[in-house]
N, C-alpha and C positions, 0 to 999 in steps of 0.2 A: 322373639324366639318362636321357631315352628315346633311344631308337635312332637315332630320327630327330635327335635332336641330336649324336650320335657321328659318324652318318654326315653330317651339313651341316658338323661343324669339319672333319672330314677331305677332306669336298668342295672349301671351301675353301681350305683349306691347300697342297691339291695343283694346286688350277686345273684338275681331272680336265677329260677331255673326256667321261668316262662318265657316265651319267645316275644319279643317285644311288637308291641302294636302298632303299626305305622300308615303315612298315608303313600301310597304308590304315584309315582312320578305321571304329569300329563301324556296320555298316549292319543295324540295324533286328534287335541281337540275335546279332549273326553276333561270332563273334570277331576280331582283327586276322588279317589275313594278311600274313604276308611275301611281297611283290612282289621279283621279282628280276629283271632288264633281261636282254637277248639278254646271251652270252656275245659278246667282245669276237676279233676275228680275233688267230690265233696271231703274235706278233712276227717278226721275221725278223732274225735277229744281224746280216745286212749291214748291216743298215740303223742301229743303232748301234756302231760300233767301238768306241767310248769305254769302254763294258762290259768291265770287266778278267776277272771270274768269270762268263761266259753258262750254263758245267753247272756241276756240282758236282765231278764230278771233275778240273778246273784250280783248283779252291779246295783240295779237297784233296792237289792235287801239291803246292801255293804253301805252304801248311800243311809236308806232309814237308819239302819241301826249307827253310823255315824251322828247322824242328826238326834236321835235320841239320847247320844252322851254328851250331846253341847258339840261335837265336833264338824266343823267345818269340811267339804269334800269338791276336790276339781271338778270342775266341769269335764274334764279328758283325762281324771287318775286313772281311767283304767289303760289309759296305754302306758305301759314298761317295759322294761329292759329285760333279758333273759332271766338278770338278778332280781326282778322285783322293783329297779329302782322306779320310779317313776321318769319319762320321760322329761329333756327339760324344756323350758318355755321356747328357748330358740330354737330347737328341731322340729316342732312343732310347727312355729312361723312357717318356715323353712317348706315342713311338709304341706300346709295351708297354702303358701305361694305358690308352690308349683301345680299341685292340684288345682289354682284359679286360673294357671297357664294355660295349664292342659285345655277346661274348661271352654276358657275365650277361644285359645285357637282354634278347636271345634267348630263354636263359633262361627269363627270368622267364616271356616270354610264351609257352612251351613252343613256341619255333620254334627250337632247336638241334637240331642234325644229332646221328644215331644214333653217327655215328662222326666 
């Protein structure tokens, strides 16, 4: 699977409003380049309440204080659903696969990042 097909299922999957990242066809000898779109304006938490974990350190109060009443906590509970639900184990896979795609074909076509 090329790049461009990782980045078209997740395009759709998501209904992004982002214009999708891809790599441009060889011109005349030239190897692919990774095209990358303006970065997107910074969110603003007002603007979602719904958001249970916005930093990381309210994930990891929610974590302690789970651990302080005996309770056990995902390693990824803070991804959920609109409702709160937590995400389930196979979207997750799912999302972990295809991000490993993206990844390698990168990769392959020696457009990964130094770090």
């Amino acid at each position: 699977m090329r790049l461009q097909d990782v980045i078209n299922k997740l395009a759709l999957s998501q209904n992004s409003h982002m214009p999708p990242t891809s790599l441009s066809t060889p011109n005349e000898g030239k190897p692919n380049v990774l095209i990358i779109p303006n970065p997107l304006e910074p969110l603003d938490e007002e603007d979602y309440p719904e958001i249970q974990y916005w930093h990381d350190e309210n994930w990891i109060k929610h974590i302690e204080q789970q651990k302080d009443c005996g309770e056990s906590v995902l390693q990824l509970g803070f991804l959920t659903d609109r409702d709160r639900n937590l995400i389930a184990e196979l979207w997750i896979k799912i999302f972990m696969s295809t991000a490993k795609q993206a990844w390698n074909e990168l990769y392959c076509h020696r457009l990964d990042p130094s770090s």
